[in-house]
Steps between C-alpha positions, in 0.01 A plus 500: 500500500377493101458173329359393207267205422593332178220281272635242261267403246592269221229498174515265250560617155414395159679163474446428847815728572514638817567849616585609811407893642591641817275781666574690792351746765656693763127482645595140682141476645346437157463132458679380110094482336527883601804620347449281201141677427693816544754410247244398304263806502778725447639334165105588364537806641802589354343362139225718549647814503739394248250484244313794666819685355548346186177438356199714698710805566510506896802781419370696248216682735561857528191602778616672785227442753489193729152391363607530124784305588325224704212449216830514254664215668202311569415501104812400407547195752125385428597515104739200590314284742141551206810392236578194704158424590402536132787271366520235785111445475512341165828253584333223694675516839771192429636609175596890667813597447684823616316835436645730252375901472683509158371190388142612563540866342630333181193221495280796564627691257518197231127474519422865469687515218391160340144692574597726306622277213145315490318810484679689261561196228113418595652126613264262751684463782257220620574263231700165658813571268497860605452418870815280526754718319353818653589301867866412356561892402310617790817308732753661228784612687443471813770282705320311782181394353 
């Protein structure tokens, strides 16, 4: 006989609205913590390789050997998790928010070229003035942050 063993969870929102979510298993010996944690792991999963293909090129590889394609993978999944670890380090822990790939290529990619700007035009990029508005363009379109 199958059967399934259905979790209910209900999270409170913003507004204290709350949301309801139904998991399931056809695994009925997994207790609801279980199949929750699955659930769980395999949304970051799924984000993982996600940005693996859109930002780090986990699809772009053209080795042919198992090796070369293990080290290619590997290098392209670590280039996330250092990205995250980089950008969530500096956020103290309450004030984190979702993580966005895009959001920290374009940061990244504001400060290189603001570098570039303050080298070139010979500008101090440690004066308080230029500190502040080189944070503000350094966050220039990005979406989460």
């Amino acid at each position: 006989m199958l059967g399934i063993r259905l979790v209910h969870v209900v999270y409170l929102g913003k507004n204290e609205k709350q949301i309801t979510k139904l998991y399931y298993s056809t695994a009925v010996e997994l207790c609801p913590k279980e199949i929750l944690l699955f659930y769980q792991n395999q949304f970051q999963i799924e984000f993982l390789y996600r940005d693996g293909k859109q930002f780090t090129g986990l699809c772009q590889g053209q080795a042919r050997s198992e090796n070369k394609l293990n080290f290619y993978f590997n290098a392209s999944l670590t280039a996330i998790n250092i990205a995250k670890v980089e950008h969530w380090l500096s956020i103290p822990k309450i004030e984190r928010q979702a993580f966005s790939m895009s959001d920290v290529k374009t940061m990244n990619h504001n400060k290189l070229l603001l570098h570039q700007f303050f080298e070139l035009f010979g500008i101090n990029p440690n004066k308080p003035k230029n500190i502040q508005l080189a944070q503000q363009l350094a966050l220039y379109g990005t979406i989460a942050a």
